[in-house]
mmCIF file as gemmi writes it, N, C-alpha and C atoms, coordinates in Angstrom:
data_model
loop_
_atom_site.group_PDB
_atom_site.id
_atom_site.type_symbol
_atom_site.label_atom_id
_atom_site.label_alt_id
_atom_site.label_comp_id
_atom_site.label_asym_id
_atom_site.label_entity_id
_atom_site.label_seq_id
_atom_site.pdbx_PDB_ins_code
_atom_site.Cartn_x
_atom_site.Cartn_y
_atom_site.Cartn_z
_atom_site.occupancy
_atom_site.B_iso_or_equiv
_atom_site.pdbx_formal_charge
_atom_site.auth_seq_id
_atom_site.auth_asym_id
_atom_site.pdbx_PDB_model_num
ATOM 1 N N . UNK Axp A 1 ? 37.209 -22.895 15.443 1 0 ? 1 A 1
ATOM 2 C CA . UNK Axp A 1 ? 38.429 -22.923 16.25 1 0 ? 1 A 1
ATOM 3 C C . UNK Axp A 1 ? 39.622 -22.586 15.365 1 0 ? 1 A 1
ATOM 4 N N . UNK Axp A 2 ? 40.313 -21.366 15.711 1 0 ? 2 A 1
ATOM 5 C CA . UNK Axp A 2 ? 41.055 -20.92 15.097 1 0 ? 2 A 1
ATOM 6 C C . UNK Axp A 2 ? 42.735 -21.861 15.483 1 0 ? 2 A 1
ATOM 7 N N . UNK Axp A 3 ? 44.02 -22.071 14.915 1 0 ? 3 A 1
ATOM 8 C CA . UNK Axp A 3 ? 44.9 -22.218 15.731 1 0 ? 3 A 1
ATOM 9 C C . UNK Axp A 3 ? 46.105 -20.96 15.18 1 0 ? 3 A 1
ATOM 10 N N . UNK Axp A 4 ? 46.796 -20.767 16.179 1 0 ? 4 A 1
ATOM 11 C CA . UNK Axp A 4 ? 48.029 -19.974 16.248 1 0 ? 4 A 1
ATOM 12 C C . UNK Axp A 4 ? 49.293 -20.755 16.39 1 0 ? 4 A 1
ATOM 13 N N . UNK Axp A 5 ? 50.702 -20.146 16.278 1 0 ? 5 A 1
ATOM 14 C CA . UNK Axp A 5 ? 51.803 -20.51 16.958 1 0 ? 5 A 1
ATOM 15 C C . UNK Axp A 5 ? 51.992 -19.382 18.065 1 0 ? 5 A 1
ATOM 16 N N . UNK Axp A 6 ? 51.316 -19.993 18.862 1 0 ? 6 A 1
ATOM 17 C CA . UNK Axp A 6 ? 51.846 -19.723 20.263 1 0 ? 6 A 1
ATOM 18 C C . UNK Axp A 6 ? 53.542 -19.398 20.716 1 0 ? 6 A 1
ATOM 19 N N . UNK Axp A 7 ? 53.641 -18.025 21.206 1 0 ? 7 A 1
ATOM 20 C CA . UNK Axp A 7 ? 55.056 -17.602 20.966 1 0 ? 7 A 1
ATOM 21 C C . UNK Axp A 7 ? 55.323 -18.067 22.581 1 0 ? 7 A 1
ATOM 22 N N . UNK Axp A 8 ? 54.43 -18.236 23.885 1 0 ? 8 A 1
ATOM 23 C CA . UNK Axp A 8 ? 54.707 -18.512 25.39 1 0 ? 8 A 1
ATOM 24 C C . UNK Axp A 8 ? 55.311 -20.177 24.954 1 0 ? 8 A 1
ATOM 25 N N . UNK Axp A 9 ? 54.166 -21.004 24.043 1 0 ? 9 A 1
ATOM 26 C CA . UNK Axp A 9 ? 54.549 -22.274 24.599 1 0 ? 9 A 1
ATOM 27 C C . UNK Axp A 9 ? 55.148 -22.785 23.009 1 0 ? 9 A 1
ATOM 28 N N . UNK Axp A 10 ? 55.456 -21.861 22.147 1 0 ? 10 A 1
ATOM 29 C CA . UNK Axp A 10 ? 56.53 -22.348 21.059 1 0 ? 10 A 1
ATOM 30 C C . UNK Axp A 10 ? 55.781 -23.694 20.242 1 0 ? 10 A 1
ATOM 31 N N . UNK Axp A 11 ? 54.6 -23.318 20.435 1 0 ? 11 A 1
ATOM 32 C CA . UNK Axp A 11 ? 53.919 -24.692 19.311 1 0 ? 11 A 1
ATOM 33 C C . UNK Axp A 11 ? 52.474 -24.041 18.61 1 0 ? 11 A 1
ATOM 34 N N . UNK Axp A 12 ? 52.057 -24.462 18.054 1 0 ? 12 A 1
ATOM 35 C CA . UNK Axp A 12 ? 50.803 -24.506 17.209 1 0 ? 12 A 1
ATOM 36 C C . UNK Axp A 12 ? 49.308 -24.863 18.35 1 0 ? 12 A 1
ATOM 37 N N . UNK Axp A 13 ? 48.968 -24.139 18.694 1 0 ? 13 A 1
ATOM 38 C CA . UNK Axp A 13 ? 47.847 -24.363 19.871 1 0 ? 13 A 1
ATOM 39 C C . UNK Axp A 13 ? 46.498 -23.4 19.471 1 0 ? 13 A 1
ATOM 40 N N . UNK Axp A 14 ? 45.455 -23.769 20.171 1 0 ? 14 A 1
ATOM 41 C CA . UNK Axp A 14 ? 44 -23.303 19.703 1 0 ? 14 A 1
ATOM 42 C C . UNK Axp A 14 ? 44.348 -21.545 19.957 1 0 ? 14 A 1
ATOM 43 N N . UNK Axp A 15 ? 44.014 -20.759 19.127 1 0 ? 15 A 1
ATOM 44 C CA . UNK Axp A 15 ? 43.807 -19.416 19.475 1 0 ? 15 A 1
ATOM 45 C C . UNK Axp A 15 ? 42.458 -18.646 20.324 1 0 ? 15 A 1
ATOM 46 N N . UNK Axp A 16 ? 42.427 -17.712 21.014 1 0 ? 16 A 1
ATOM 47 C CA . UNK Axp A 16 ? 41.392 -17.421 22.016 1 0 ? 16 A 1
ATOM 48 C C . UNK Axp A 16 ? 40.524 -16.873 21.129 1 0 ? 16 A 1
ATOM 49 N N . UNK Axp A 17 ? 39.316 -16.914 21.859 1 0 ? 17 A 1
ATOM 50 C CA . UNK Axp A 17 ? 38.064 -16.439 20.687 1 0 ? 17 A 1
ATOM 51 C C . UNK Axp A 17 ? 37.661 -14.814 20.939 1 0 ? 17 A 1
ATOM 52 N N . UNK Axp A 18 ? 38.618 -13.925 22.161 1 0 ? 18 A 1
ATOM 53 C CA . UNK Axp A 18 ? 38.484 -12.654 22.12 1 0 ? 18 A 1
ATOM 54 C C . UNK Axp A 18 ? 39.849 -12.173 22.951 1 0 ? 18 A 1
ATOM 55 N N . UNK Axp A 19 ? 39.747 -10.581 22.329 1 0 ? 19 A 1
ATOM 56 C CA . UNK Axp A 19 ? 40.533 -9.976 22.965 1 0 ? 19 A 1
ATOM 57 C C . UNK Axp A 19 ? 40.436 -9.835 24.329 1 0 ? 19 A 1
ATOM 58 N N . UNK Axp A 20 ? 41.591 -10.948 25.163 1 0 ? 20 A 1
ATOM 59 C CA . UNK Axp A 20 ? 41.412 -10.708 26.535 1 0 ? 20 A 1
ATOM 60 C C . UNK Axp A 20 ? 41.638 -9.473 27.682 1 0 ? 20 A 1
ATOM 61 N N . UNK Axp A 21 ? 42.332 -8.923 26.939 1 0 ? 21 A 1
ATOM 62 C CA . UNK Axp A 21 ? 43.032 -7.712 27.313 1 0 ? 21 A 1
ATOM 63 C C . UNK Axp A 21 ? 42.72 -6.249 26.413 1 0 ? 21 A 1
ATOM 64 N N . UNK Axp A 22 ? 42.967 -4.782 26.984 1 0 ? 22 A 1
ATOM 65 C CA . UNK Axp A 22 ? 42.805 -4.151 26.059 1 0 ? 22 A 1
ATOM 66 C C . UNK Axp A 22 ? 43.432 -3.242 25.712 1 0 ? 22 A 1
ATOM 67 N N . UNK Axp A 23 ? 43.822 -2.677 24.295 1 0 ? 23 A 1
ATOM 68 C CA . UNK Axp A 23 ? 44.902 -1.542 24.447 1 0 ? 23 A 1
ATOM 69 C C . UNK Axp A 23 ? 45.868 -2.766 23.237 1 0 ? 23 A 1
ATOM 70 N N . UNK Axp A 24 ? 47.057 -1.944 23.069 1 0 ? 24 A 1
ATOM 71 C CA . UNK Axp A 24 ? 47.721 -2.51 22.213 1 0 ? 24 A 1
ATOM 72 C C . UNK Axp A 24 ? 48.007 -3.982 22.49 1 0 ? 24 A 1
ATOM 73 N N . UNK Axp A 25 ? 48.45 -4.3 23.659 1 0 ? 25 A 1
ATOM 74 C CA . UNK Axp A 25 ? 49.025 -5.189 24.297 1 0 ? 25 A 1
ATOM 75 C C . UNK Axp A 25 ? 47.897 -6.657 24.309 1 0 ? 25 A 1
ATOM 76 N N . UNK Axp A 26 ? 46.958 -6.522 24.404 1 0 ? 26 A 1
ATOM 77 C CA . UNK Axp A 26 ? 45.939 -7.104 24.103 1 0 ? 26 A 1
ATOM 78 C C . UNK Axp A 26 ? 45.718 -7.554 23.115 1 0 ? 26 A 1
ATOM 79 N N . UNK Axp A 27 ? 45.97 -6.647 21.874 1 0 ? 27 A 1
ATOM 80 C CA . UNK Axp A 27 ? 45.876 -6.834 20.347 1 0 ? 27 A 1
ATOM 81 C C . UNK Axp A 27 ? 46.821 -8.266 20.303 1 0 ? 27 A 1
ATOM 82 N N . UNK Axp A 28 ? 48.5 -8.225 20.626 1 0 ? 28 A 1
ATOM 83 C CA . UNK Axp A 28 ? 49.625 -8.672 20.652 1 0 ? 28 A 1
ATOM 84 C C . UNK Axp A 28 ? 48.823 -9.459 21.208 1 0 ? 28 A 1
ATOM 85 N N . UNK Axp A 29 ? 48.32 -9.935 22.696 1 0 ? 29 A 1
ATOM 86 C CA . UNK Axp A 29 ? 47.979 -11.232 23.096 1 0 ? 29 A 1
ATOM 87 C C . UNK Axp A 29 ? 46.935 -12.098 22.127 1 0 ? 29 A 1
ATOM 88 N N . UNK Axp A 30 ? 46.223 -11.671 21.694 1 0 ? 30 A 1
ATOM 89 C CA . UNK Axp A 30 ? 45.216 -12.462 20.755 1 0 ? 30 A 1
ATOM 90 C C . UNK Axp A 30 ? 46.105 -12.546 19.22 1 0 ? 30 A 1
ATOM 91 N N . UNK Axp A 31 ? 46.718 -12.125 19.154 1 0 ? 31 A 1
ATOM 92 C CA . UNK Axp A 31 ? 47.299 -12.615 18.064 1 0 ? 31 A 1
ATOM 93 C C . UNK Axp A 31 ? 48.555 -13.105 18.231 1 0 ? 31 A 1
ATOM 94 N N . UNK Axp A 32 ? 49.207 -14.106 19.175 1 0 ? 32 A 1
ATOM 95 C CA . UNK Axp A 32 ? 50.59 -14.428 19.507 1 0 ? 32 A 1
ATOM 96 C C . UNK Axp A 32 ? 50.234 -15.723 21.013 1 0 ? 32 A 1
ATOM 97 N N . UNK Axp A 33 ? 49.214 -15.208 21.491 1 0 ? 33 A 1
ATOM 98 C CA . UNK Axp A 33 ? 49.076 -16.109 22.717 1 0 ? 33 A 1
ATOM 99 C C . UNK Axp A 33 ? 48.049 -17.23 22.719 1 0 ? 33 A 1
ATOM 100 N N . UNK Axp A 34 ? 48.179 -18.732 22.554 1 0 ? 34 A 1
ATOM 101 C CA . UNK Axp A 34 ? 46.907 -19.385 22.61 1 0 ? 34 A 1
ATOM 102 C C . UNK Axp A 34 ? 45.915 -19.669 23.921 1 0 ? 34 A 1
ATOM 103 N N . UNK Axp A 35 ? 44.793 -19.811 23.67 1 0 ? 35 A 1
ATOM 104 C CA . UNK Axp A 35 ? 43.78 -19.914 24.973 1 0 ? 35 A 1
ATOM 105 C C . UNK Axp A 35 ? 44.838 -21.245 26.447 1 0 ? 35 A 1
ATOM 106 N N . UNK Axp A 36 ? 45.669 -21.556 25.77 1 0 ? 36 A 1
ATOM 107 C CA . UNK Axp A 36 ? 46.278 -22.553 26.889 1 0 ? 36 A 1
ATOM 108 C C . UNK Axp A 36 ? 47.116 -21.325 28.007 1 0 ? 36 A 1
ATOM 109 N N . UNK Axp A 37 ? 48.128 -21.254 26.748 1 0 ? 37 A 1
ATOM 110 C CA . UNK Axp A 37 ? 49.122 -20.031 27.827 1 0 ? 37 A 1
ATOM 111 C C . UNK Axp A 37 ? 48.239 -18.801 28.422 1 0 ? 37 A 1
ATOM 112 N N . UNK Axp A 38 ? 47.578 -18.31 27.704 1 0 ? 38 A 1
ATOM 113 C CA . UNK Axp A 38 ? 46.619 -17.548 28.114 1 0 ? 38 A 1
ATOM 114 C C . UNK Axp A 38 ? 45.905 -17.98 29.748 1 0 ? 38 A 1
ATOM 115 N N . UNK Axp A 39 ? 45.355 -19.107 30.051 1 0 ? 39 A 1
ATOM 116 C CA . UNK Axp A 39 ? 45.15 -19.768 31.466 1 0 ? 39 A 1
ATOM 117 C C . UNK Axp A 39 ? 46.064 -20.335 31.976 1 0 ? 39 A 1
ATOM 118 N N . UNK Axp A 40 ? 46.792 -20.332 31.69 1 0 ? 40 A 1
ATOM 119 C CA . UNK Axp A 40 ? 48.185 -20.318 32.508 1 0 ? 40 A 1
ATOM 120 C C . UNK Axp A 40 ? 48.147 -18.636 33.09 1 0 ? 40 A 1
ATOM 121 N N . UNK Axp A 41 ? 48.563 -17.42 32.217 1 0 ? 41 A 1
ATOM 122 C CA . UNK Axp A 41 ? 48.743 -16.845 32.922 1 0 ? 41 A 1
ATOM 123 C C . UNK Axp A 41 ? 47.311 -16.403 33.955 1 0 ? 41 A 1
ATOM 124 N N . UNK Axp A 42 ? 46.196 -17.112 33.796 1 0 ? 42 A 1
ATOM 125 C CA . UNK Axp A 42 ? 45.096 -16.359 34.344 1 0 ? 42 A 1
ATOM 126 C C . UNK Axp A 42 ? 45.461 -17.035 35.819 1 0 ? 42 A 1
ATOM 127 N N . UNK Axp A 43 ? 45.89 -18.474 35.727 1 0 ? 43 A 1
ATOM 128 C CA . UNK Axp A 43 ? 46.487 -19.184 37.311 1 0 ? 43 A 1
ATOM 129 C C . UNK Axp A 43 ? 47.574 -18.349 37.627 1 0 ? 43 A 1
ATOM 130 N N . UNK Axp A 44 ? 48.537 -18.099 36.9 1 0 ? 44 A 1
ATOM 131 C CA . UNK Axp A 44 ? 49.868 -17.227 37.511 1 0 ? 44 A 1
ATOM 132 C C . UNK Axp A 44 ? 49.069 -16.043 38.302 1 0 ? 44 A 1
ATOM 133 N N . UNK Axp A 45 ? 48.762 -15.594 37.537 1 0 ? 45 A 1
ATOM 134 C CA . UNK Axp A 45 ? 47.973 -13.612 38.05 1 0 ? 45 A 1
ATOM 135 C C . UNK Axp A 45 ? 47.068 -14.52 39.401 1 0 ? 45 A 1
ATOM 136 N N . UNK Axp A 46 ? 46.375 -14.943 39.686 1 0 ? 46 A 1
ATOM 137 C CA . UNK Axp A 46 ? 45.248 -15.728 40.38 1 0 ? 46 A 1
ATOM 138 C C . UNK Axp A 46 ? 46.29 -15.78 41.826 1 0 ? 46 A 1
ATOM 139 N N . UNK Axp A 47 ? 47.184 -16.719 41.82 1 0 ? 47 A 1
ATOM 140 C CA . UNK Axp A 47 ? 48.411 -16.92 42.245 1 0 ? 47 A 1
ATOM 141 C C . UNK Axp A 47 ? 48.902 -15.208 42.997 1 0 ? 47 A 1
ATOM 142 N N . UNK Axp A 48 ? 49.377 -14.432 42.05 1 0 ? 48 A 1
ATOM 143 C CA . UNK Axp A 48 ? 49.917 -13.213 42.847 1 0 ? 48 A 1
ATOM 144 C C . UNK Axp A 48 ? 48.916 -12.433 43.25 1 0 ? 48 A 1
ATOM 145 N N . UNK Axp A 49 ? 47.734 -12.46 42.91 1 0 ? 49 A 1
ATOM 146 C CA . UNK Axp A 49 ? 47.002 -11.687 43.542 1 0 ? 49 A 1
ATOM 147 C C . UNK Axp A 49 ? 46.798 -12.052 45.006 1 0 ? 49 A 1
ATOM 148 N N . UNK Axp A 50 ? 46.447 -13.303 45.131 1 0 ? 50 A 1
ATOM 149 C CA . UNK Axp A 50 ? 46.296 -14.22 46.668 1 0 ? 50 A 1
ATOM 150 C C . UNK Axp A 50 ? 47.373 -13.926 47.154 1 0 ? 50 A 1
ATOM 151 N N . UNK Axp A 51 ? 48.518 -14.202 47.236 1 0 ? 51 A 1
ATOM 152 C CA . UNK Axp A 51 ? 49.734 -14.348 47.642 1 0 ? 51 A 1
ATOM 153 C C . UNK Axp A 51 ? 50.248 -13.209 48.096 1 0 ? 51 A 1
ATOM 154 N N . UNK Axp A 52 ? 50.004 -11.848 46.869 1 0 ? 52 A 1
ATOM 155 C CA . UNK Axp A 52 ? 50.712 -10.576 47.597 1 0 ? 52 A 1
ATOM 156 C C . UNK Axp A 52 ? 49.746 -9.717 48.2 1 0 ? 52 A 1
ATOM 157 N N . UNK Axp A 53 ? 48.083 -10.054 48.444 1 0 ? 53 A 1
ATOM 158 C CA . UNK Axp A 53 ? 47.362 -10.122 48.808 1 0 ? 53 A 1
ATOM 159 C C . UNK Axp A 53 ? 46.778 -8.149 47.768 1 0 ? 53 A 1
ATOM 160 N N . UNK Axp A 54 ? 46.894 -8.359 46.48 1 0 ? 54 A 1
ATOM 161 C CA . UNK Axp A 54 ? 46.675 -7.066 45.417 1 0 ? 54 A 1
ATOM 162 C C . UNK Axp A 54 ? 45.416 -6.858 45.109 1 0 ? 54 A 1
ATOM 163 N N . UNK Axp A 55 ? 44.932 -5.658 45.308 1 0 ? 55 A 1
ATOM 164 C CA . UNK Axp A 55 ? 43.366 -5.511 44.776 1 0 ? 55 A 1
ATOM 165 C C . UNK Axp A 55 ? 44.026 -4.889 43.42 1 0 ? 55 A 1
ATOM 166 N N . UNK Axp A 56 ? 43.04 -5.746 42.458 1 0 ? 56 A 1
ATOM 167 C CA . UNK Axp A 56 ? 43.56 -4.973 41.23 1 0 ? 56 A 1
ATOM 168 C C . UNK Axp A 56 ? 42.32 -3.945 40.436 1 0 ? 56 A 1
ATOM 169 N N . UNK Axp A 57 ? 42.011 -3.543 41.466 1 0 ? 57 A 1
ATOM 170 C CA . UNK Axp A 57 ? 41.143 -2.3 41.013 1 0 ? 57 A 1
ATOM 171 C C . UNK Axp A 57 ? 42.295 -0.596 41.361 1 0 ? 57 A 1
ATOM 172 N N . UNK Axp A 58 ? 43.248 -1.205 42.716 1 0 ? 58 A 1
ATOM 173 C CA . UNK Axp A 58 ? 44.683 0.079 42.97 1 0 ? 58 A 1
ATOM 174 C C . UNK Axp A 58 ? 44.818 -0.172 42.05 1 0 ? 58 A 1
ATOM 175 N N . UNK Axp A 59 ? 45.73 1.311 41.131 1 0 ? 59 A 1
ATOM 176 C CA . UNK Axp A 59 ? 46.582 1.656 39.952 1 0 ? 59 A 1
ATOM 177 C C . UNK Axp A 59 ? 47.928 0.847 39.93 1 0 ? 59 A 1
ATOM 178 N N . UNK Axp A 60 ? 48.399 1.122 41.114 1 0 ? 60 A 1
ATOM 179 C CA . UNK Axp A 60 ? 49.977 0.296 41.177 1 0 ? 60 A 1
ATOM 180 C C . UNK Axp A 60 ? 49.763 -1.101 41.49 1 0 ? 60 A 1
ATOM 181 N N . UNK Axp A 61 ? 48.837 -1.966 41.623 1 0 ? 61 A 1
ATOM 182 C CA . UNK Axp A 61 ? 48.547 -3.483 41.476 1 0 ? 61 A 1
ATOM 183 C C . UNK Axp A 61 ? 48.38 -3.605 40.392 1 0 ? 61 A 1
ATOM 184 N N . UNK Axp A 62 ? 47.452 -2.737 39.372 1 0 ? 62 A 1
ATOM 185 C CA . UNK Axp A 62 ? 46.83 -3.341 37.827 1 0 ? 62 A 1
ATOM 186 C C . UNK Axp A 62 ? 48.459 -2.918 37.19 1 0 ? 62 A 1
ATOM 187 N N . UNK Axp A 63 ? 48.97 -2.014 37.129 1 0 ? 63 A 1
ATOM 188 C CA . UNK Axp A 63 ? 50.544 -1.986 36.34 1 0 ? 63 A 1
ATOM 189 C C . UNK Axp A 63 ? 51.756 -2.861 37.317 1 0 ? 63 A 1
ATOM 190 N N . UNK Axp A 64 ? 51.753 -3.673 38.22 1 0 ? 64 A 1
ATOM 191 C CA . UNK Axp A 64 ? 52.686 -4.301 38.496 1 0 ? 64 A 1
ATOM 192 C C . UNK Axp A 64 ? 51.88 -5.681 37.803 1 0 ? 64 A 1
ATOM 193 N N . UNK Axp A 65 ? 50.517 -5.507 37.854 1 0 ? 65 A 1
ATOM 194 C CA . UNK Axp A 65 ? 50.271 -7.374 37.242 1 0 ? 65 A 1
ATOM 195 C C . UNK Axp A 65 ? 50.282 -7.021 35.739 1 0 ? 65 A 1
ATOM 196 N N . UNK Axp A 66 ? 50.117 -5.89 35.426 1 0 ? 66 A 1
ATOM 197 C CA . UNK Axp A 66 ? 50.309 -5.681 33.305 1 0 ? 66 A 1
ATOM 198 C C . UNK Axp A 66 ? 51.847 -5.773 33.104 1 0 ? 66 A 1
ATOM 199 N N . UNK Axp A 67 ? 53.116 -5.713 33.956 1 0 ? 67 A 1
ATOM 200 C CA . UNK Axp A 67 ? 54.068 -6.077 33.661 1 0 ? 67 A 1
ATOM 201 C C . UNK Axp A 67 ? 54.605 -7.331 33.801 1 0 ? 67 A 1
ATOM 202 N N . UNK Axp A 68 ? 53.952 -8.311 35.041 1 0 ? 68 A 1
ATOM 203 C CA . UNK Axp A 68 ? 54.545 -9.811 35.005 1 0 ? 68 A 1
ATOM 204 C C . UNK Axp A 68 ? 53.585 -10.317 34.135 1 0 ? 68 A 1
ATOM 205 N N . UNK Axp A 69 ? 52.463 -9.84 33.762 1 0 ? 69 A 1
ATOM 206 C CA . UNK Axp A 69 ? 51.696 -10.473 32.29 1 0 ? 69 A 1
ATOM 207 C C . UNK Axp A 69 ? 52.591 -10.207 31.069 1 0 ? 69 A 1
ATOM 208 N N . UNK Axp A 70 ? 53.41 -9.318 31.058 1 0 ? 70 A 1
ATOM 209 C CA . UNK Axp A 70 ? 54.593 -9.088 29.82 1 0 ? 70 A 1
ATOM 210 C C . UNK Axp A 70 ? 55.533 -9.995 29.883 1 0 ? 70 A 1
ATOM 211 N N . UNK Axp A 71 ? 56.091 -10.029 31.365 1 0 ? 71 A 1
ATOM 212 C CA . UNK Axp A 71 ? 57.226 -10.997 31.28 1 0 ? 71 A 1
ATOM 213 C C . UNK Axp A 71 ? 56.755 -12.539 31.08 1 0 ? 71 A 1
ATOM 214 N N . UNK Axp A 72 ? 55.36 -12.996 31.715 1 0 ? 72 A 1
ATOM 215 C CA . UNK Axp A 72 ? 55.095 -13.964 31.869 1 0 ? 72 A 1
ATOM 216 C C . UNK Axp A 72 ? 55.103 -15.076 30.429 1 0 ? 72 A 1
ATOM 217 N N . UNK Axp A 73 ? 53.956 -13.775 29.349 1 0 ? 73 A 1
ATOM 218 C CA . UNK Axp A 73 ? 53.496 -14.393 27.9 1 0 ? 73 A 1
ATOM 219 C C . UNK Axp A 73 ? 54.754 -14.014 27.039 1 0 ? 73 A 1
ATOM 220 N N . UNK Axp A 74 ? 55.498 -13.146 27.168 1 0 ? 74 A 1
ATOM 221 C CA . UNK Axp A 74 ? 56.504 -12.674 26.172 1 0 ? 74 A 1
ATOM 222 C C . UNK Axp A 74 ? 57.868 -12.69 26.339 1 0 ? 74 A 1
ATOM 223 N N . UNK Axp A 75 ? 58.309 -12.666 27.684 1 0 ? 75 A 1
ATOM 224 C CA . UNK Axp A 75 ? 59.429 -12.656 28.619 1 0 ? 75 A 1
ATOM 225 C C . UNK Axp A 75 ? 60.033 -13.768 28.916 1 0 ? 75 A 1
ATOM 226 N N . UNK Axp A 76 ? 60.917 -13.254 29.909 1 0 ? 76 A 1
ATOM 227 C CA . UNK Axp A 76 ? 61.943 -14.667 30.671 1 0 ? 76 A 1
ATOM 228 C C . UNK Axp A 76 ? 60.747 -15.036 31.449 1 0 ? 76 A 1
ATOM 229 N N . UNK Axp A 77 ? 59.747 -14.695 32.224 1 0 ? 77 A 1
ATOM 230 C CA . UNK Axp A 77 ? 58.613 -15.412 32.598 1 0 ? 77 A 1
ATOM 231 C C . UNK Axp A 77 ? 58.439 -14.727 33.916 1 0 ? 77 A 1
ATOM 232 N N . UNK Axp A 78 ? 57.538 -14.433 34.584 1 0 ? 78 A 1
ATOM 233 C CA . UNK Axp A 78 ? 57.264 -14.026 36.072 1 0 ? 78 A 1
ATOM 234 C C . UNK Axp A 78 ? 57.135 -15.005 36.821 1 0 ? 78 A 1
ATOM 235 N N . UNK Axp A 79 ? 58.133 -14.782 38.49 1 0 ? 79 A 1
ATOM 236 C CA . UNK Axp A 79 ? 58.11 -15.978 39.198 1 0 ? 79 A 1
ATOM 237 C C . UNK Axp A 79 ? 57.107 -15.654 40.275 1 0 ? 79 A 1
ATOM 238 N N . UNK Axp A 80 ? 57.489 -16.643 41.392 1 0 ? 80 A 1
ATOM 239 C CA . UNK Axp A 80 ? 56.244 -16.744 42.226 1 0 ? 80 A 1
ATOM 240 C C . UNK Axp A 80 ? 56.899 -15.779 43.314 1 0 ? 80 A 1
ATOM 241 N N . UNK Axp A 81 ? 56.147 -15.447 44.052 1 0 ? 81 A 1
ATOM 242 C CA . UNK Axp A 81 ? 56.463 -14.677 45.3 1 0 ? 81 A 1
ATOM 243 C C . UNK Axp A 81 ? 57.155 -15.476 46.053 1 0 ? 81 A 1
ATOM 244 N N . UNK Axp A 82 ? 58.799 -14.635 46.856 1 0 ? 82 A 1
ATOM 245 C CA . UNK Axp A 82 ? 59.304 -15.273 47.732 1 0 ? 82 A 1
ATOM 246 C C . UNK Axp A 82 ? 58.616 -16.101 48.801 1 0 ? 82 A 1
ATOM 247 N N . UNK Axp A 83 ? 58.969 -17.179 48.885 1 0 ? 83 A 1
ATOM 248 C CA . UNK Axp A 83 ? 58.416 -17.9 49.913 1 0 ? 83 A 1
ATOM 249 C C . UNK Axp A 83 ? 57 -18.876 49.724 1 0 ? 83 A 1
ATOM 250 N N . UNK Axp A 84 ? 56.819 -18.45 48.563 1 0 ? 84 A 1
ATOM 251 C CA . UNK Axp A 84 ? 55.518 -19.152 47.942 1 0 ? 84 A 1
ATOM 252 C C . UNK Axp A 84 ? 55.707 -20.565 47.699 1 0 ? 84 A 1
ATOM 253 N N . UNK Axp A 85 ? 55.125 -21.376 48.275 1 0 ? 85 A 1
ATOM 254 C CA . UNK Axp A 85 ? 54.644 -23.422 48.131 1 0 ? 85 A 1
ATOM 255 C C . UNK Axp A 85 ? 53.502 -23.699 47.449 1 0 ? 85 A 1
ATOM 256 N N . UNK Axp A 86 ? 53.3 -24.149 46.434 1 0 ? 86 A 1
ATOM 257 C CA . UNK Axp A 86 ? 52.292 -24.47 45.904 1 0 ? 86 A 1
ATOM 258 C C . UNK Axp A 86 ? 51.728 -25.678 46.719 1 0 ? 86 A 1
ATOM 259 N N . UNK Axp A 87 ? 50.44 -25.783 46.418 1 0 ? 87 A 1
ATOM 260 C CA . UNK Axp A 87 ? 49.444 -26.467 47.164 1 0 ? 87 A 1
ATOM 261 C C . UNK Axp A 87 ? 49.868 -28.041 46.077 1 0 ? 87 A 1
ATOM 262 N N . UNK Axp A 88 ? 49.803 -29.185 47.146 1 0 ? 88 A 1
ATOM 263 C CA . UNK Axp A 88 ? 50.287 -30.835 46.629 1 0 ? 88 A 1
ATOM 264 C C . UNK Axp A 88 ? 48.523 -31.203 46.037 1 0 ? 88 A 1
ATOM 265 N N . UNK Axp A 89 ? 48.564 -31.918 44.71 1 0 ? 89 A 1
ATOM 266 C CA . UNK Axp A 89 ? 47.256 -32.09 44.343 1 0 ? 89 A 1
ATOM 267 C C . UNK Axp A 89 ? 47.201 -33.523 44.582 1 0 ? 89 A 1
């Protein structure tokens, strides 16, 4: 178990054991993002896919969710879809 400083959640957290992503950006996530924020964003994306109802196999779904994955891990953060209530646990 490797750990990182996590640049999403600004602390020292377990690092992921593969490149989740691929292409440069990917590189940047495994080396900057720990397996926590990392499932965070896998609930965020999970979240807009249901919600804006996105197949992310379309071109313009997989590059609108590779950009709120930018803002989300690196950014001011991606929000939820207008009108969106999260479910009471």
């Amino acid at each position: 178990m490797s750990i990182i400083k996590c640049v999403k959640l600004q602390k020292e957290s377990e690092a992921l054991d593969y490149q989740p992503y691929p292409g440069d950006i990917g590189i940047r996530i495994m080396e900057s993002i720990s397996a926590e924020a990392w499932k965070m964003w896998m609930d965020h994306q999970t979240m807009l896919i249901n919600e804006m109802r996105l197949t992310p196999v379309d071109p313009k779904a997989r590059k609108f969710l590779e950009e709120e994955m930018e803002k989300f891990l690196f950014g001011e953060g991606s929000k939820a879809p207008e009108g969106f209530v999260p479910e009471k646990k």
